[in-house]
C-alpha positions, 0 to 999 in steps of 0.5 A: 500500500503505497504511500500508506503510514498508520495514524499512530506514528504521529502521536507516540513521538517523544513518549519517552523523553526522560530527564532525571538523575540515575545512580551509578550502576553496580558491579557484580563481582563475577560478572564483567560490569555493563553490557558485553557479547555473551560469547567472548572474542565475537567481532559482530552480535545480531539481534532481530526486532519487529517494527512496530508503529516504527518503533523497534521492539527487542526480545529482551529477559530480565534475570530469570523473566520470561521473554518480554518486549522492550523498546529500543530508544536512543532518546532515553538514558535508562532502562525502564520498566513500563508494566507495572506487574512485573515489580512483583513478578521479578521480585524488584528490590527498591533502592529508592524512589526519584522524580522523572520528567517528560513532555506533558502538561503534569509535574513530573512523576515518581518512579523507583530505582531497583539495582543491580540486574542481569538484562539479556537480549541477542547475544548481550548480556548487561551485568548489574543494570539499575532499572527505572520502575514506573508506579502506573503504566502512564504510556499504554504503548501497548495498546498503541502497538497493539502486543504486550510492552514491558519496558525500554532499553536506553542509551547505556546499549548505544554507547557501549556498542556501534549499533546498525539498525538495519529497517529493511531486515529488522535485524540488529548488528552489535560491535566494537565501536573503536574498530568501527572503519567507515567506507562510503559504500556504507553510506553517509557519514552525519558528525554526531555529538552527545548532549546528556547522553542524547545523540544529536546532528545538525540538518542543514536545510529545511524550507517552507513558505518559500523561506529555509533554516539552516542548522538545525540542531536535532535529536536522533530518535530511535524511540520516536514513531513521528518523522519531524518533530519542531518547537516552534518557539525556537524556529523563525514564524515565517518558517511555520507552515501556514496550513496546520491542524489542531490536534492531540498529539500523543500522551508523555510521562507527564500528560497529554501532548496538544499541538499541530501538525503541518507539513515542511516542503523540503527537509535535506537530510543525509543528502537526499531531500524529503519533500512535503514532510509531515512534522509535529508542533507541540504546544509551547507549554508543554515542551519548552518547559521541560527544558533548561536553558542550555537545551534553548538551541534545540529544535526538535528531533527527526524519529522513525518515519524518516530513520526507516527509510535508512540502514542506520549506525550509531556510533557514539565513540567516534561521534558518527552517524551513518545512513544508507538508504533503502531504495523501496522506502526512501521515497514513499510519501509521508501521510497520516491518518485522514479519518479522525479515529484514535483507536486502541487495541484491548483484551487480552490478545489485543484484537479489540479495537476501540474508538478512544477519540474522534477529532472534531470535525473530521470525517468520523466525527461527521459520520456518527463514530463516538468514542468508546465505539468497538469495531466488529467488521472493518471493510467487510472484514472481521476486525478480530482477524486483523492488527491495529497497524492493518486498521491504520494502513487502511485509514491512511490508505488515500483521500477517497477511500472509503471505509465501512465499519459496524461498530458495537454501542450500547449493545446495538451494532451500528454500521456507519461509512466515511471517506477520507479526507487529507487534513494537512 
């Protein structure tokens, strides 16, 4: 499906963005300290990962756990657990507790410090980990994804490893990031630097309205499904799309994410120029107070719908970035949803898909969707049989789709139809 981007890439952005001071991990006696190959004298580790709403998903165990599924974010210090069932099911001993901030209207919120954990996935092991133990699951990122979420893998894995990120294989590559030797057919090479543990680069050159910026200081974020997030506030207004819808953006650590979206007509970004790209703008409220003044210079940060379309390399040891492309992907178009419908996938098998929002004015709105509606049949198709990110593709399939779905309200099954419409 050509062109087709699910909905929920443009409101999990900067979900994860974290601030807070971490205690020093603990060292286990036998064990060496931090994250190593768990087969000694490997020159290259692997690790497969699903892609899910553009966010990569990691098989991951913690000490003794069952297999769990943790997010792979380079905008995130720690390792966090999200599902808060799992504090008694591990047996987590809490150190002590700590306040942690993030985009959203609410004071930051506390979370506890459990220390000196064995976290395995691939062929790594972490040795002596300190996780970060949310009190309430504030994401609910699994029912954005649609499979069980447990937690998030931070910047400790990308600073002791050069990690490819290869979209198109869904696989990993995990190595010595001294012995790391770049070669042109590898791709483009971006300087890369760190700014409390965030890696960032400078894009250099972004137009709309027929003006451009350059310079743009960005963050690479892994653990983002957006593709161009911007704060407006540290942008020229010239440069701000004249068309931009209201909406709600996503949920963070600390509350609902309002803002708009609009679309920027060129991003330049590692020498390949993206057109008509969809960028977010969180309200000023509720981004530009979770940062000091030294973050004044930050203009926002490019996520998973533009990193996607690459084979990524980070490399912190050498501040370097690398993207080679991916033929197949670099040049599909950027959309979003063109319905209004903000679903959540439930249940236990997460195969029930409720309506938990619907956009004022939009083409659901105008054809009778309420919230808490539960889709039974979409386009002629059992809903149950299908994944919250088929729903998506479909209802950002193309302006003049139509889509036919029964909804259960009330006890009472409802059959209302749209088309859709493109709102930016």
């Amino acid at each position: 499906m050509k062109g087709c981007k699910k909905y929920l890439l443009v409101f999990l952005f900067l979900v994860l963005g974290i601030t807070g001071e971490i205690p020093a991990c603990l060292a286990q006696k036998d064990k060496p300290f931090g994250f190593n190959p768990i087969r000694k004298k490997q020159n290259y580790t692997f690790c497969p990962f699903e892609l899910r709403a553009n966010l990569i998903v990691v098989k991951t165990v913690v000490d003794n756990s069952d297999t769990l599924n943790f997010i792979l974010d380079s905008g995130v210090q720690s390792i966090i657990i999200l599902d808060t069932t799992l504090r008694k099911k591990l047996n987590l001993k809490i150190a002590r507790e700590i306040s942690i901030s993030g985009i959203g209207e609410a004071p930051p919120v506390t979370a506890s410090i459990s220390l000196g954990h064995t976290v395995k996935f691939g062929g790594i092991a972490g040795y002596g980990q300190n996780i970060v133990v949310l009190e309430e699951n504030f994401l609910n990122l699994s029912e954005y994804l649609g499979m069980p979420v447990h937690g998030i893998l931070g910047s400790d894995v990308f600073k002791r490893f050069s990690v490819e990120i290869d979209y198109n294989t869904r696989q990993l590559t995990f190595s010595d990031p001294y012995k790391y030797r770049y070669k042109k057919h590898k791709g483009v090479a971006i300087p890369l630097h760190l700014e409390r543990t965030k890696p960032y680069i400078t894009v250099n050159r972004l137009e709309s309205n027929g003006e451009k910026i350059e310079n743009l200081k960005l963050v690479i974020d892994t653990g983002g499904a957006h593709s161009l997030l911007l704060n407006q506030e540290s942008l020229p207004p010239a440069i701000i799309p004249h068309r931009l819808s209201n909406g709600y953006l996503g949920r963070g650590l600390n509350g609902n994410i309002e803002g708009k979206l609009g679309r920027i007509d060129l991003l330049r970004f590692a020498n390949h120029d993206f057109k008509n790209v969809i960028a977010s703008f969180p309200d000023s409220l509720v981004f530009d107070s979770k940062f000091t003044k030294e973050h004044e210079l930050r203009h926002g940060s490019i996520g998973g719908e533009i990193l996607k379309r690459f084979v990524v390399t980070l490399n912190y040891s050498q501040n370097l970035m690398v993207l080679k492309p991916i033929k197949k992907t670099l040049k599909k178009p950027f959309e979003s949803d063109m319905s209004g419908l903000d679903l959540r996938a439930t249940g236990k098998d997460f195969k029930t898909f409720e309506v938990s929002a619907v956009i004022p004015n939009s083409v659901a709105h105008q054809a009778g969707v309420l919230p808490g509606d539960k889709v039974i049949i979409f386009n002629n198709k059992l809903a149950n049989f299908m994944t919250i990110n088929e729903l998506y593709e479909q209802l950002c399939k193309k302006e003049g789709h139509l889509i036919e779905m029964v909804v259960l309200r009330d006890h009472r099954l409802i059959q209302v139809s749209f088309r859709l419409r493109r709102s930016i």
